[in-house]
C-alpha positions in Angstrom: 110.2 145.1 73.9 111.8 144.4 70.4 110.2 142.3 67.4 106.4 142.7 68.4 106.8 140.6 71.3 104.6 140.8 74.3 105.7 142.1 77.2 106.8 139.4 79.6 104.8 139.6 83.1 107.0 140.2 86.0 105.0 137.6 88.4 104.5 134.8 85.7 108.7 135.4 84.8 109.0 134.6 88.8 106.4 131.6 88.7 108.4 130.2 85.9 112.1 130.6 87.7 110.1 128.9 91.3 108.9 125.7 88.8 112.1 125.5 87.3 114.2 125.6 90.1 112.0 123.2 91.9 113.0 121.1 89.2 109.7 120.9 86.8 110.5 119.7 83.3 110.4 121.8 80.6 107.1 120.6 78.6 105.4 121.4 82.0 106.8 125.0 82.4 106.6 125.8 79.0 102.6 125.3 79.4 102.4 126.6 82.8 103.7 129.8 81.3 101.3 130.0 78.6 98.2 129.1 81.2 96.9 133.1 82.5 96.3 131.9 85.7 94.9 135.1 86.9 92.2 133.9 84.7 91.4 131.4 86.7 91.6 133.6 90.5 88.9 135.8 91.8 88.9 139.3 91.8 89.9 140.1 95.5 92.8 137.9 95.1 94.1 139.0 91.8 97.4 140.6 93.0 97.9 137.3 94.2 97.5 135.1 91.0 101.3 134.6 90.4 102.2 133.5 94.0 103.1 130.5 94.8 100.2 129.7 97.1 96.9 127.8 97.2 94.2 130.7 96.8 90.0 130.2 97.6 87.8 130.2 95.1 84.6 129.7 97.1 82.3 126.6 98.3 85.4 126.1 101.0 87.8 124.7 98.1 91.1 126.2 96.6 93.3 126.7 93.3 96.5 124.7 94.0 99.4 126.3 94.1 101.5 126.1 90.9 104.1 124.1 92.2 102.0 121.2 93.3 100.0 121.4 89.8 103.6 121.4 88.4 104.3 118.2 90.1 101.2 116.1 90.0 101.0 117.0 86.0 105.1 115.9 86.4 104.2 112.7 88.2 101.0 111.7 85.4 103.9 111.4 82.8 100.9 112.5 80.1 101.3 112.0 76.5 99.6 112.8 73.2 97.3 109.7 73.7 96.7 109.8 77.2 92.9 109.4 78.0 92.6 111.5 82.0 90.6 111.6 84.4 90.0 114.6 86.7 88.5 114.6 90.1 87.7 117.9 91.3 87.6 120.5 88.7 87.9 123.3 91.1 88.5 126.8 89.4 89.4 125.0 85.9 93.3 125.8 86.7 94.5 122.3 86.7 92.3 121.0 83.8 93.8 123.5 81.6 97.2 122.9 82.3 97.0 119.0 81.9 94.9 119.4 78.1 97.6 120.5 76.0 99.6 117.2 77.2 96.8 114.7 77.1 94.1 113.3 73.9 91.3 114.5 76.2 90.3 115.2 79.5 86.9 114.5 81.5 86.7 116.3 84.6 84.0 116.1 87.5 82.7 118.8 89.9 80.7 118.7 93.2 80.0 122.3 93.0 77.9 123.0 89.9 78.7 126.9 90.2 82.6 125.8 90.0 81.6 123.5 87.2 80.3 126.4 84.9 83.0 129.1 85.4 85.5 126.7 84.6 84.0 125.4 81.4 83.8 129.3 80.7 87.2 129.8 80.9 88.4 126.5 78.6 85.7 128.6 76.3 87.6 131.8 76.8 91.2 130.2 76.1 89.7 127.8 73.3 90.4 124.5 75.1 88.4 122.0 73.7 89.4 118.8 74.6 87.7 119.4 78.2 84.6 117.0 78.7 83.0 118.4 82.4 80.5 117.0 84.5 78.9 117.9 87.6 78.2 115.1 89.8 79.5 112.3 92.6 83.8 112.3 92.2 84.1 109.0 94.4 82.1 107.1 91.5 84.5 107.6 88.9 83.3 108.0 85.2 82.6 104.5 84.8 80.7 104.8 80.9 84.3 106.1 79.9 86.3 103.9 81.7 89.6 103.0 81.8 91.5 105.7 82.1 94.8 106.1 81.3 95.5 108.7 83.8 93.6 109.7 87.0 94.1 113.2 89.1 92.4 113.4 92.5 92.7 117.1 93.9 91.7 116.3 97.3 92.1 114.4 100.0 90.8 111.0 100.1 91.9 108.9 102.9 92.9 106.3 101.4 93.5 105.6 98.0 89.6 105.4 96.5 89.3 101.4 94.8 86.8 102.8 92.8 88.8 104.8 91.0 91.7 102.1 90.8 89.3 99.5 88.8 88.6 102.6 86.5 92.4 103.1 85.6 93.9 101.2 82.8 96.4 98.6 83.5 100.2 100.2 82.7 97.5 103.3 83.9 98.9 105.9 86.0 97.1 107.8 89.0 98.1 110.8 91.6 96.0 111.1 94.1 96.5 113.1 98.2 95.9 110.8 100.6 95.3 111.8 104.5 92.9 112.8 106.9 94.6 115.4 108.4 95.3 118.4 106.6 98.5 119.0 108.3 99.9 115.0 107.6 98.9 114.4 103.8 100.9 112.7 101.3 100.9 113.1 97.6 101.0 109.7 96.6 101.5 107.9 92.6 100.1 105.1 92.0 100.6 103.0 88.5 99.0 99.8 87.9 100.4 97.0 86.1 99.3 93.1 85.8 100.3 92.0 89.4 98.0 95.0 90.7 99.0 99.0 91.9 102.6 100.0 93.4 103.0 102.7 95.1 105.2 106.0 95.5 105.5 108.3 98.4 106.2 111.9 96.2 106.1 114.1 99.4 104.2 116.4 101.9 100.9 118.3 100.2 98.0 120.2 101.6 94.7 119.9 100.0 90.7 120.5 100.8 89.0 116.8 102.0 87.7 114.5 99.2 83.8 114.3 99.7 81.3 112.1 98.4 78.1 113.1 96.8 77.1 116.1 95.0 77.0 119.1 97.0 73.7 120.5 97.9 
C-alpha cells in the first residue's frame, strides 16, 4: 500500500474483473466498485457478499447478483437528469448503485422491514437522492409520474401496462418477464410516439412480481 491508499479488497478486485469481462461499461463498474455490497448482505452470508450470486435477504426475496445489476443499470442508459423508478427495493443494493447515475430515485417495497434497513443503509453511505415507499409495486407511483426510467426486480408476467402509462415517452424501462423461474427473460422496453418496442437482453432469474402489500 503506497500513498495512503486503502487497501484494495480481494473479492470486490474479482467482482470488478467478472463485470468487466462480461463487458459492463466503465461508469457502471466504476460505481459498482465504490458500492460495499457486503453492506447490503446479511450476516450469515457475509463471506459471500463479493460472489457473483443472488443471496436471501429474508421475506423469500434476494439481492441480485452483481452482474445482472450491472446489466439492467447498463440497459436504463441513466443520465444526470434521469427521473427512476424502482420496483422492489429489496436489500437497497440496486437503488444504491442506480443513484449516483440518475437526478433521483423513488423506490417501492412490499416488505416494510426491507423498506427500513435499506433506507438505513442510503443513511449510512449518505445517499440522498433515495425517495422510499412502502406499499403496492403493480400501481406504480402515479403522483410522480412519468418516469424517465423504470426497474422492475421481479418477475411480472408480462410486461405490467400500469407501469408503461407511468413511463415517459422516449422513457426507458427493464423489467423480467416469465412465470417460470427457470424460463425468464430480461426484457427493455423504450417507448416512443408510435407506442413501446421491445428487446430480448437474455436469460435472468428473479423472485415473482406480487401485487399488494405484504401482510
Amino acid at each position: 500500500m503506497t500513498n495512503g491508499a486503502p487497501p484494495q479488497n480481494p473479492g470486490m478486485m474479482q467482482l470488478v474483473l467478472e463485470l468487466v469481462q462480461n463487458g459492463v461499461v466503465p461508469e457502471v463498474v466504476q460505481v459498482m466498485e465504490k458500492i460495499p455490497r457486503e453492506l447490503f448482505v446479511p450476516q450469515p452470508f457475509q463471506d459471500r457478499a463479493f460472489e457473483n450470486a443472488a443471496l436471501p435477504i429474508g421475506h423469500h426475496q434476494t439481492i441480485s447478483q452483481p452482474l445482472v445489476v450491472a446489466q439492467m443499470t447498463q440497459a436504463l442508459d441513466l443520465n444526470d437528469r434521469c427521473k427512476v423508478l424502482e420496483i422492489g427495493t429489496g436489500s437497497g443494493y440496486q437503488a444504491a448503485v442506480l443513484a449516483p447515475l440518475c437526478r433521483r430515485l423513488y423506490t417501492i417495497e412490499r416488505h416494510k422491514p426491507l423498506s427500513v434497513r435499506a433506507e438505513q443503509r442510503f443513511q449510512q453511505l449518505r445517499i440522498h437522492n433515495i425517495v422510499t415507499r412502502v406499499g403496492d409495486g403493480s400501481k406504480g407511483w402515479p403522483e410522480q409520474a412519468p418516469f424517465d426510467r423504470i426497474i422492475v426486480t421481479a418477475a411480472a408476467i408480462d410486461i405490467p401496462p400500469v407501469l408503461v402509462d407511468q413511463l415517459a415517452v422516449g422513457g426507458v424501462m427493464v423489467v423480467p418477464i416469465g412465470d417460470d423461474q427457470h424460463d425468464q427473460r430480461l426484457v427493455k422496453l423504450v417507448k416512443d410516439e408510435d407506442g413501446p418496442h421491445i428487446t430480448d437482453l437474455g436469460w435472468v432469474r428473479f423472485v415473482p412480481f406480487v401485487e399488494g402489500e405484504a401482510p
